[in-house]
ROVODO-955723 format. One line per 5 residues: their letters; for each residue x, y, z of C-alpha. Coordinates in nm, 4 decimals, m for minus. Each point is the difference from the previous one (the first is absolute). Last residue first. Example, Ala and Ser with C-alpha at 12.3 -4.5 7.8 and 13.67 -1.06 7.14 Angstrom:
sa> 1.3670,m0.1060,0.7140; m0.1370,m0.3440,0.0660 .
//
This chain:
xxxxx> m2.4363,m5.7203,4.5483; m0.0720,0.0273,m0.3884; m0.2604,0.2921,0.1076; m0.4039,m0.0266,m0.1555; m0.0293,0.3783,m0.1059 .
xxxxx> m0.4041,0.0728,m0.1158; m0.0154,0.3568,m0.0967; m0.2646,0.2819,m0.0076; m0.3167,0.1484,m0.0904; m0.3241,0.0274,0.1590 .
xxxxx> m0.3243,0.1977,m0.0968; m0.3319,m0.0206,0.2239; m0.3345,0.2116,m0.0958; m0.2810,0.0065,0.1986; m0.3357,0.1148,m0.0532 .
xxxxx> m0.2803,0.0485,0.3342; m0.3167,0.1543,m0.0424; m0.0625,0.2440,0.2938; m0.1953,0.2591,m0.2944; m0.2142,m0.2757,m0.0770 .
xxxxx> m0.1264,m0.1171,0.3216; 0.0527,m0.2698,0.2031; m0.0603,m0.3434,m0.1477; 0.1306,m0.2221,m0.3728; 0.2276,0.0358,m0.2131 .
xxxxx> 0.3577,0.1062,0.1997; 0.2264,0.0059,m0.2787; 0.3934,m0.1775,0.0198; 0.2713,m0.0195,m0.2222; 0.3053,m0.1449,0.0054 .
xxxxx> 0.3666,0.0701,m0.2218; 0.3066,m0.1806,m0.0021; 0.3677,m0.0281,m0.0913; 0.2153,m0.2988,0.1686; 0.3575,m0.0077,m0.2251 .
xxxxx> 0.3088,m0.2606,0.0942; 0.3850,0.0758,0.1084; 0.2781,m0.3344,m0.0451; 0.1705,m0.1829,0.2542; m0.2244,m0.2611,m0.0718 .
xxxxx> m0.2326,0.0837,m0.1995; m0.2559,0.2292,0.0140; m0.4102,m0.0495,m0.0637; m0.0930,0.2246,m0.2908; m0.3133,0.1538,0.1208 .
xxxxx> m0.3166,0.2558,m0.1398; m0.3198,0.1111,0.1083; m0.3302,m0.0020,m0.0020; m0.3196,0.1334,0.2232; m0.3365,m0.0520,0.0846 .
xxxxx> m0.2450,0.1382,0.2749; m0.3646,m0.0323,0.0813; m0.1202,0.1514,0.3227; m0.3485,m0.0124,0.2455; m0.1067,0.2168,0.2791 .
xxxxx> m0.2281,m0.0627,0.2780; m0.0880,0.3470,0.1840; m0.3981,m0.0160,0.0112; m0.0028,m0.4274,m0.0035; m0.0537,m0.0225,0.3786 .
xxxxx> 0.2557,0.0073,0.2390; 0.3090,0.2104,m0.0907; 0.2773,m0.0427,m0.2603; m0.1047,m0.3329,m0.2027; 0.2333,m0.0001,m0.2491 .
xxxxx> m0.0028,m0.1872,m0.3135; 0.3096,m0.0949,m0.2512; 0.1591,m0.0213,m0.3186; 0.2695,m0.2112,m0.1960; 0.1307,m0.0415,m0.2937 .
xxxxx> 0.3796,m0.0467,m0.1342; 0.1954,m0.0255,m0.2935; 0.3636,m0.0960,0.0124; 0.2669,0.0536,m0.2992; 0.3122,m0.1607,m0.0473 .
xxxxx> m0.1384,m0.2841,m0.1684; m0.4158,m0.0225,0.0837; 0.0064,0.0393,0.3577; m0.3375,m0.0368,0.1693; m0.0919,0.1259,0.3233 .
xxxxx> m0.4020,0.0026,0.1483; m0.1536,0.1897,0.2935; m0.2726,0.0076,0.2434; m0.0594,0.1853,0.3117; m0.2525,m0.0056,0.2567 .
xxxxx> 0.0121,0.2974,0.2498; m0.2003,m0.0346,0.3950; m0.0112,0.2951,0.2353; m0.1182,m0.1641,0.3313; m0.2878,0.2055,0.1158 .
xxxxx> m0.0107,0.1814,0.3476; m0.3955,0.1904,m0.0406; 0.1066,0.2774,0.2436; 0.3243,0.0793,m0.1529; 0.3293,m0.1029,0.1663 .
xxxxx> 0.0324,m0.3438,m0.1698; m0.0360,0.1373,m0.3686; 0.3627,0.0180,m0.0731; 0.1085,m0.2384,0.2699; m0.0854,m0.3702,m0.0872 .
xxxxx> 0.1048,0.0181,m0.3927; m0.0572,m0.3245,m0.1780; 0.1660,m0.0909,m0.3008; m0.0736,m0.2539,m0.3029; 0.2045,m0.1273,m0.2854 .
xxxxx> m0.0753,m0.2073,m0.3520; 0.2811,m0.0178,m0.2334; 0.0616,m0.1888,m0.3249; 0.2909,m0.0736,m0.0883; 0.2277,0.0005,m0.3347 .
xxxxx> 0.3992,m0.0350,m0.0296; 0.0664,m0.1033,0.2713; m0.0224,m0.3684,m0.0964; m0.2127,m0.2977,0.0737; m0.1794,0.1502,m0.3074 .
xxxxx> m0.3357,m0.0322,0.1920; 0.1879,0.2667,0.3052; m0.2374,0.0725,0.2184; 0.0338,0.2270,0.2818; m0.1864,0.0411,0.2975 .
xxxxx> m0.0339,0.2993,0.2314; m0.0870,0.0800,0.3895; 0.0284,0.3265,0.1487; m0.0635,0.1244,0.4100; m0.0246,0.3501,0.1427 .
xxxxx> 0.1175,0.1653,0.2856; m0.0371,0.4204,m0.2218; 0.3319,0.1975,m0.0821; m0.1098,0.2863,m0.1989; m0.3707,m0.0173,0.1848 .
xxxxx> m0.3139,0.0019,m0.2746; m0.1526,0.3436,m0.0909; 0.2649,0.1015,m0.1462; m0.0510,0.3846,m0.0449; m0.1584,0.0816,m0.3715 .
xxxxx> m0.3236,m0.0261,0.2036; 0.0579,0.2839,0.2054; m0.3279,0.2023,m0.0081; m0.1147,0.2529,0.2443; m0.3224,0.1558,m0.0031 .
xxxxx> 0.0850,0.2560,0.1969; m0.3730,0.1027,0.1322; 0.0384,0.2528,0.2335; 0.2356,0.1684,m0.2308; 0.3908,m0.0570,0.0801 .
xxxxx> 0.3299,0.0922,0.1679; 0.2402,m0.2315,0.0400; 0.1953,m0.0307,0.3290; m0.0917,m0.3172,0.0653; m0.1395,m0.2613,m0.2341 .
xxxxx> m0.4257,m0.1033,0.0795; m0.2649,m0.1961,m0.1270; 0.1646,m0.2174,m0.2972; m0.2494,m0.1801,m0.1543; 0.0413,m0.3212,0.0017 .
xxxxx> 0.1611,m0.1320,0.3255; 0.3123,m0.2325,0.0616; 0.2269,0.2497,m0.2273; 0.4109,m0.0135,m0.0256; m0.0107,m0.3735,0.0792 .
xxxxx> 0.1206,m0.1508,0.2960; 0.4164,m0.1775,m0.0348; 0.0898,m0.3279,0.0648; 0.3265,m0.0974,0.1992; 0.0170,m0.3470,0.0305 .
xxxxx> m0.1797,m0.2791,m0.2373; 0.0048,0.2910,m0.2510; 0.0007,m0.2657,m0.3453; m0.0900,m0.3784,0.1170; 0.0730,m0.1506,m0.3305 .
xxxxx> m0.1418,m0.3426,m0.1509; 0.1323,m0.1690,m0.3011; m0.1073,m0.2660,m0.2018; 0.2115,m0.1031,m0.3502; m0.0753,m0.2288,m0.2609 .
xxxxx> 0.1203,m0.2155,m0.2644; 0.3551,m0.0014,0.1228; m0.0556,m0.3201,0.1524; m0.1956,0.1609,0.2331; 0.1510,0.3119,0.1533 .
xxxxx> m0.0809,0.1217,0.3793; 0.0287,0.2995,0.1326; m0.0462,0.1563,0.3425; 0.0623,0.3979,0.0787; 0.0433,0.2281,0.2989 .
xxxxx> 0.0208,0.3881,m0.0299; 0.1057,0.2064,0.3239; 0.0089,0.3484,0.1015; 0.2050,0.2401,0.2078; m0.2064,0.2974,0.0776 .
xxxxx> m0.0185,0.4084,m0.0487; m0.3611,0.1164,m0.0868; m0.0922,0.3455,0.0749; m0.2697,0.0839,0.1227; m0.2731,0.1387,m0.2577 .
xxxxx> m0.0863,0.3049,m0.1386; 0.3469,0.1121,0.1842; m0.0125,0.3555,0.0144; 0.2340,0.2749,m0.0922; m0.0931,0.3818,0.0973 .
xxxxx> m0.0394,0.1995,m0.3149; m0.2167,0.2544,0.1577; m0.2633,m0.1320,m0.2171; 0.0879,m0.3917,0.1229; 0.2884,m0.1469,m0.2255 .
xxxxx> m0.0804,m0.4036,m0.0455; 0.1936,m0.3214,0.0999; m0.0541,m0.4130,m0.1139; 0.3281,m0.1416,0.1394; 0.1462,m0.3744,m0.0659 .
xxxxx> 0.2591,m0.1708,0.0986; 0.0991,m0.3856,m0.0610; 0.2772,m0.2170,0.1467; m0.0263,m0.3428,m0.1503; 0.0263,m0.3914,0.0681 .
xxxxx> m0.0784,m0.1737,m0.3138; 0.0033,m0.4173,0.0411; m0.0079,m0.2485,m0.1955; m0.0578,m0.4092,m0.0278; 0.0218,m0.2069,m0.2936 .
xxxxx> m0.0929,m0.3989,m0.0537; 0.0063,m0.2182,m0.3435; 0.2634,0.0940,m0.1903; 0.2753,m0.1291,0.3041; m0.1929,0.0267,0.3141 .
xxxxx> 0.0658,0.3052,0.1759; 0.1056,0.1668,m0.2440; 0.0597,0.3528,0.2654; m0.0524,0.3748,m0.1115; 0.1021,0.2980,0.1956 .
xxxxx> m0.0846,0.2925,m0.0949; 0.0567,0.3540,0.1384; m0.1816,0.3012,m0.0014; 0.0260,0.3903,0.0326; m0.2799,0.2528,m0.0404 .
xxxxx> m0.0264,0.3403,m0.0123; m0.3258,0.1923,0.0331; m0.1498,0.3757,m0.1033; m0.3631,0.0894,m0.0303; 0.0243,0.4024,m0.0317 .
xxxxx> m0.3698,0.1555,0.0381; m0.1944,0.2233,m0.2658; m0.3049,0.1796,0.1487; m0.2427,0.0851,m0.3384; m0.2274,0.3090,0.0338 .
xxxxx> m0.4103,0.0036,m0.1296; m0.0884,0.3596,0.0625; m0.2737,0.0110,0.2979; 0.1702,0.3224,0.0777; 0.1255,m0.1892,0.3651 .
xxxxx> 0.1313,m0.2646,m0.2510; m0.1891,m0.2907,m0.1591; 0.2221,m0.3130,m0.0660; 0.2485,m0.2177,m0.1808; 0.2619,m0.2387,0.1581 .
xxxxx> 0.3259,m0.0091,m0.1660; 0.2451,m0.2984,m0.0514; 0.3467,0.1173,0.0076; 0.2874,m0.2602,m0.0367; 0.3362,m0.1363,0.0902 .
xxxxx> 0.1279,m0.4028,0.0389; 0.3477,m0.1027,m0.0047; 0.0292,m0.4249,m0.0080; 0.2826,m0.2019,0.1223; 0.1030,m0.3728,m0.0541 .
xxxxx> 0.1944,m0.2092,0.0638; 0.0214,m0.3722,m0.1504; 0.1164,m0.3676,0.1251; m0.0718,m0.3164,m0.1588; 0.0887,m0.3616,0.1558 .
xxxxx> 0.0244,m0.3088,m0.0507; 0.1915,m0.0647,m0.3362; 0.2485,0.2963,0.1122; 0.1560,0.2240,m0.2467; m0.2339,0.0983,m0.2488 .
xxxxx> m0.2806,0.1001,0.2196; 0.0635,0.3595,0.0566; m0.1993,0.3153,0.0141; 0.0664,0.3654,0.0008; m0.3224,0.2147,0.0074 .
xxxxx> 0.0052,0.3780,m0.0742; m0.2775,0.2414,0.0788; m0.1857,0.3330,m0.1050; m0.3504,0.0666,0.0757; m0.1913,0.3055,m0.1249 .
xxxxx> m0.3606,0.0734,0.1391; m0.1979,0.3083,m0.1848; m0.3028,m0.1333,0.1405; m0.2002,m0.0856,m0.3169; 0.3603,m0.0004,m0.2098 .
xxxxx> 0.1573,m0.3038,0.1726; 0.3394,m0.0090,m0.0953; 0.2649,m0.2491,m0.0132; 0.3767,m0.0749,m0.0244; 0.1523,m0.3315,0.0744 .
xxxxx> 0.4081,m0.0537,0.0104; 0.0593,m0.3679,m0.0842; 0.3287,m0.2205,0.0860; m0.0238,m0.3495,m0.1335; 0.1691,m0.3440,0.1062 .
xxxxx> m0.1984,m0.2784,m0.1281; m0.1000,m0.4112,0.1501; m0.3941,m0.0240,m0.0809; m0.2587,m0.0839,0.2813; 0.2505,0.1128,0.3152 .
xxxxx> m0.1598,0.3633,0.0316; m0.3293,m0.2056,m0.0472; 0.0086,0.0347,0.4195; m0.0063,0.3561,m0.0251; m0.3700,0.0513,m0.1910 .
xxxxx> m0.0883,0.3324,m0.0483; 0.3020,0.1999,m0.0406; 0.3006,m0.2020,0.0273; m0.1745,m0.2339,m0.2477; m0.0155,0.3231,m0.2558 .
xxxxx> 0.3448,0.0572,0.0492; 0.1310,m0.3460,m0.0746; m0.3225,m0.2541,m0.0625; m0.3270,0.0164,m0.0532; m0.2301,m0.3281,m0.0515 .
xxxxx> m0.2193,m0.0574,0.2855; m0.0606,0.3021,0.1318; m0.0152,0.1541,m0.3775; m0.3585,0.1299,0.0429; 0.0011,0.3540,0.0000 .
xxxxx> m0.1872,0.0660,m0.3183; 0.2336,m0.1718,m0.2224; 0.1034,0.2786,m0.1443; 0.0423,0.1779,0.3113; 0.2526,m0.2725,0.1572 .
xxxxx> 0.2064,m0.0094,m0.3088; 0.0504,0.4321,0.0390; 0.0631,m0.0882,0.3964; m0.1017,0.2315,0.2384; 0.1355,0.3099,0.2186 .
xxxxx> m0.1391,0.2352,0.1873; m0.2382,m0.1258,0.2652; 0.1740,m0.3059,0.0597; m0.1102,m0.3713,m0.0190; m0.3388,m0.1585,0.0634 .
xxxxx> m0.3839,0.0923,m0.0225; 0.0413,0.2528,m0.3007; m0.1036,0.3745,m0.0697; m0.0066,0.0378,m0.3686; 0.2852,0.1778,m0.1497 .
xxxxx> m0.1433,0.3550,m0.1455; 0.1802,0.0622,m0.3160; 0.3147,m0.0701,m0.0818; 0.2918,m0.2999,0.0456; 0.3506,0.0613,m0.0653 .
xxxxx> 0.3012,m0.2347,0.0055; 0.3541,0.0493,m0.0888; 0.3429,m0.1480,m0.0367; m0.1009,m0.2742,0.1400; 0.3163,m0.2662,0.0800 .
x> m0.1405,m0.3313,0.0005 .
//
């Protein structure tokens, strides 16, 4: 598929797997639980071993923005697995900018906001093996990823709010497919090269070279308070009644083993995801929502629904073919009401299937 463009709006929720600045508008809908059924671009994302589930050549540029922290991510994603019966190959690369602020009480006692630069790239490879003709699949996602989190002190003096983080990564993924009624995959996401998240401790006590009030009062909760690149693990099924692609239902899970791992309580971050695809013609419909348990305890949990539709005329061979979209996503349920989270994800482009 060639996309010609793809936005999403409005606060992206943080998630347990894949890059900080860039999702999938089929992914979202669904609430994030398309492990076992995505393929192309959205495979190369979260799931690289179902890079080999359908055989498609597509090109997709990704635009997004998250409008809580003011965090736009640009990409493109070239993947191929028309060629080869056995195996699927895509690159990837991902451009990530932003400026979350951190509010708080100045030497005048005057509430003041701090805004920092969170900046990343990130480029990625897939490589996807059939190991066992339709019934076995094996990927891997080796990456390089940066990221910076910076500030200007009042003398305008750069800082680093936190280190930098500059490390070749690794994704690792198993599938298997039964009988084409259902799919289980498991992904390792971060097995090298994981990143700390920009906050262990709530509140804030102390950034240098700001002046405050003796009691700052700080508050960054529109910074992630999960890691961009956290060692986490996903599962996902996928079942297909129609013994067709045309309509699953999803159920995923992730567990995130750094984000909260540096605090005093060290909590595994759990998400459980749900989702549900059916195309009716040219035109899929799809459900899905989502829980997230943040920190220990229930304080934090948050919960999503999301939905979307779209539209698709397969190509023929030699011939070009239309993928249009749209996914929504409202946080329901936890934090507070001013932190709600609403996404918005549009995609448009072109499906080209080559006479090669």
């Amino acid at each position: 598929m060639l996309g010609l463009a793809a936005l999403a709006c409005l606060a992206i929720p943080s998630r347990a797997a894949a890059s900080p600045g860039a999702d999938g508008t089929r992914n979202l809908s669904m609430g994030n639980a398309t492990r076992g059924s995505s393929t192309g671009t959205d495979a190369a994302i979260i799931n690289p071993a179902g890079l080999s589930y359908a055989q498609q050549f597509e090109i997709e540029p990704l635009y997004q923005f998250n409008l809580q922290d003011q965090t736009h991510g640009l990409g493109v994603f070239v993947s191929d697995s028309l060629n080869s019966p056995r195996i699927a190959l895509a690159l990837g690369y991902i451009f990530m900018n932003g400026t979350p602020r951190i509010r708080y009480n100045g030497p005048l006692s005057d509430r003041e906001q701090l805004k920092l630069a969170h900046f990343g790239h990130e480029v990625s490879g897939v490589l996807s093996v059939t190991a066992v003709q339709n019934w076995l699949y094996i990927g891997v996602k080796p990456k390089w990823q940066y990221v910076s989190l910076r500030y200007h002190d009042d003398d305008g003096i750069a800082h680093d709010y936190v280190p930098k983080h500059n490390a070749f990564g690794l994704d690792a993924a198993v599938a298997i497919n039964f009988l084409d009624w259902a799919r289980l995959s498991v992904v390792g996401y971060n097995l090298f090269g994981p990143n700390p998240p920009a906050r262990t401790e709530d509140p804030v006590t102390e950034i240098e070279g700001i002046a405050t009030d003796d009691d700052p009062e700080f508050n960054d909760t529109n910074l992630r308070p999960v890691s961009d690149y956290p060692r986490s693990l996903g599962h996902g099924l996928a079942i297909f009644p129609l013994h067709n692609p045309n309509f699953s239902l999803n159920v995923d899970a992730t567990y995130d083993f750094t984000s909260y791992r540096e605090t005093q309580d060290q909590w595994t971050r759990i998400t459980v995801n749900a989702g549900g695809e059916f195309i009716a013609g040219p035109v899929p419909i799809r459900l899905g929502g989502w829980w997230d348990s943040r920190g220990r305890g229930n304080g934090d949990d948050r919960g999503y629904v999301s939905a979307g539709l779209g539209f698709i005329r397969p190509a023929t061979l030699g011939g070009v073919g239309v993928d249009f979209g749209v996914g929504f996503a409202q946080q329901v349920t936890g934090s507070i009401p001013r932190e709600l989270d609403t996404v918005l994800s549009i995609n448009l482009g072109l499906r080209l299937r080559p006479d090669l």
